[in-house]
N, C-alpha and C positions, 0 to 999 in steps of 0.2 A: 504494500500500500504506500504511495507518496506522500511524502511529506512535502508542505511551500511554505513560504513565509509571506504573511500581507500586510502591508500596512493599511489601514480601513476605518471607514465611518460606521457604529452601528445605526442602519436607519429604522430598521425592524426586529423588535423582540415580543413574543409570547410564549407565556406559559405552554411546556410540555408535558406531562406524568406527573410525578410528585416530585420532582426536586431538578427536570432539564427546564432548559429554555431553548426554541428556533431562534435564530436571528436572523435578519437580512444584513449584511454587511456589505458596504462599496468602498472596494480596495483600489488603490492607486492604479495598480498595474494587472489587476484581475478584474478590475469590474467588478458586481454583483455578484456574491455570491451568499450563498441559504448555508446553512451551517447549524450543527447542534452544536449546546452547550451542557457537558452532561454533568449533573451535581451541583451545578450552579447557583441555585436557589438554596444553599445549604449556607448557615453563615459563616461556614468555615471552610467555603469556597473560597480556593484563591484567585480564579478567573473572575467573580462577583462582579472587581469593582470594571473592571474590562470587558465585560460586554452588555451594561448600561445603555440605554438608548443616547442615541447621539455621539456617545463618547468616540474619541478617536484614541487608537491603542496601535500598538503592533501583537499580529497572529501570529501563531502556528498552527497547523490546520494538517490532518488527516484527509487525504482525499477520498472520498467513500464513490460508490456507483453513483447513487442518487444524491445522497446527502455526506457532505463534507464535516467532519468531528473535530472541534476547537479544541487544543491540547496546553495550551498557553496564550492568556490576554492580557497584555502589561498596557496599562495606560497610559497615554501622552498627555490626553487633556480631554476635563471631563465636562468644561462648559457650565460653570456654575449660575452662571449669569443668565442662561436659559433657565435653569430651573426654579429661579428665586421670583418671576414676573409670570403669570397666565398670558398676558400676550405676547411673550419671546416662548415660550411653553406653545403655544397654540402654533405661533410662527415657523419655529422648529420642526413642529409634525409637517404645516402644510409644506414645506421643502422635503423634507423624508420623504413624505407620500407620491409629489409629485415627481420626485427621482424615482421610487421604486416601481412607479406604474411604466413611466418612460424607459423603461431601462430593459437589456432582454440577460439574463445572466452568462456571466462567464465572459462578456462583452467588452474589453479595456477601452475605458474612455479616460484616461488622463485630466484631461480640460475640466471633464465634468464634476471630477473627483478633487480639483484645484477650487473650480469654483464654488463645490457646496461648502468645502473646508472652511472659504475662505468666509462665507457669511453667516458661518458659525458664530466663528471670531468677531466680525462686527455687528453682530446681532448686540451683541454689549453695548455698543454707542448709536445704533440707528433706531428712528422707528420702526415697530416689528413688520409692521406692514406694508410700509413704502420698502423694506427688504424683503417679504416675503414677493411682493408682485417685481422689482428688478430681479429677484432670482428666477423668478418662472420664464422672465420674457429673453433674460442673456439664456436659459437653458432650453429655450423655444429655438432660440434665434441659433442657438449650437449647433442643436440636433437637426436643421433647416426645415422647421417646425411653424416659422414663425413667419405671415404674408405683410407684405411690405406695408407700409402705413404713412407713404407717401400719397397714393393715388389709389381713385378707385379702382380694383382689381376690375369691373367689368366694363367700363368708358374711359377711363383711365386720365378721369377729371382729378383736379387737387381737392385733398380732404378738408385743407386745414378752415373752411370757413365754413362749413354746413353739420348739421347731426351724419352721425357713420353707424353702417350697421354691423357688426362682428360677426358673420357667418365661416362657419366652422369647415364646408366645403368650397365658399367662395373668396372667404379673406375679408376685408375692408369694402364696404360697398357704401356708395352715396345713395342719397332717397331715392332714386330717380329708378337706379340699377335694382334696389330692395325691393322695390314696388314691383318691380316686374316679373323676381322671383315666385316661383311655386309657391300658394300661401301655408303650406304645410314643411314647408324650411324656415329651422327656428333661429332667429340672428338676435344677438343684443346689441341696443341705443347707445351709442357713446358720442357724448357733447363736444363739439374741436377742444375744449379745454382738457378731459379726457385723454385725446388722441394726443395733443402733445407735452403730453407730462408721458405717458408713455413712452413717448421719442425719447425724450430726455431722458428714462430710465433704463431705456439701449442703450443709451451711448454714454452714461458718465460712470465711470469708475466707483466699484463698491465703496470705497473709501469717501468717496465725495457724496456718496447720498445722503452725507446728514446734512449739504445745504440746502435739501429738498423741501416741500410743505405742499401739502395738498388740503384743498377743501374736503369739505364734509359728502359730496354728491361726487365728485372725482374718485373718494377715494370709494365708494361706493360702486360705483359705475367701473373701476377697471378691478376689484377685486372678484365681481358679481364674474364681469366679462372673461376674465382668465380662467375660473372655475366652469364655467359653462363652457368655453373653448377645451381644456384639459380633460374636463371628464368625457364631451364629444371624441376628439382624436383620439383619447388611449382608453374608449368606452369603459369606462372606471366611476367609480364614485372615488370625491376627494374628501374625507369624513372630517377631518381636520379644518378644512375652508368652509365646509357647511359649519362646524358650530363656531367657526367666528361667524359669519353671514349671523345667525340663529341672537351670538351674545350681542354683534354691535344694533340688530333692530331693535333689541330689548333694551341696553342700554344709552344706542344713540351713540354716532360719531362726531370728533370733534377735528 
């Protein structure tokens, strides 16, 4: 049986029997991979603190047929600063989620494994949210996921002065283009205010979104939009993006 070594994010752990854990791990140079943790759940587990949701560690891994057996998980960083706030907590999942649905295993994506790293790390100094929607749309725009939002995809007018509608097989459509689709294709409204706080969030640097601010309807209208677009393309439910959608109607955005 093989032995590798990975260095990895855990993005998914559940409960196994009475004392393993599954996880979903995305490793630098492996990609995704599923993996038992066996005894884990025992407090006298030495793998415990190492395969923690989110945590980044370095592996050692058993390669099994199906499923791969963690034999060593040392921690690098455990990200405490997610776990101390519900919306860097909430914000945390919806990147997990949306990595682990996009993602096919065993699949090395480097880039991808750079960029969730990295907005771990500045999950600590940004809003959860304006980081949770730049990670989905640089990990949209990665995987070439992501329709241009310069012009509408089917007349190929500029967006920036009219409402735009989010369709999930058509891209970026103006009213004109929406109107004319099938009424049984479902697209979401987004205000030119919207669209380019969007742009903006393609192109500036993780590090520079904390000069960002968005209104109360913006931030509405692109997190509704990217949940709707990601569960269409990787036919998923995002469970993490639905209860914030669920907490901010009940408590209101600011």
């Amino acid at each position: 049986m093989a032995v590798y070594k990975a260095d990895a994010i855990v993005i998914r752990s559940r409960e196994y029997g009475e004392a393993d854990r599954l996880v979903t791990l995305f490793a630098r140079e492996k990609g995704k991979i599923n993996a038992l943790a066996k005894g884990v759940r025992k407090p006298t587990s030495s793998q415990r603190a190492g395969t923690q949701l989110f945590t980044y560690a370095d592996f050692l891994l058993h390669q099994g047929k199906t499923l791969d057996t963690i034999t060593q998980a040392q921690p690098r960083e455990s990200f405490p600063h997610i776990w101390s706030d519900l919306d860097r907590t909430l914000a945390a999942s919806g990147m997990a989620e949306l990595l682990d649905i996009s993602t096919a295993n065993k699949q090395p994506e480097p880039e991808l494994f750079t960029l969730t790293l990295t907005f771990l790390f500045m999950l600590k100094f940004l809003d959860p949210y304006i980081a949770l929607a730049g990670y989905a749309l640089k990990l949209l725009g990665q995987q070439g996921y992501l329709p241009s939002m310069d012009s509408c995809t089917g007349c190929g007018r500029d967006l920036a002065e009219e409402q735009v509608f989010f369709n999930v097989d058509s891209g970026f459509l103006c009213t004109l283009c929406h109107n004319k689709q099938d009424n049984r294709q479902i697209a979401k409204a987004l205000c030119p205010g919207s669209i380019a706080f969007m742009k903006q969030l393609t192109k500036v640097e993780p590090a520079k979104l904390d000069r960002l601010r968005w209104q109360k309807r913006i931030k509405e209208e692109i997190l509704d939009g990217l949940r709707f677009f990601c569960e269409a393309k990787f036919e998923r439910k995002l469970q993490a993006w639905r209860q914030i959608e669920e907490m901010t109607e009940g408590q209101g955005l600011t």
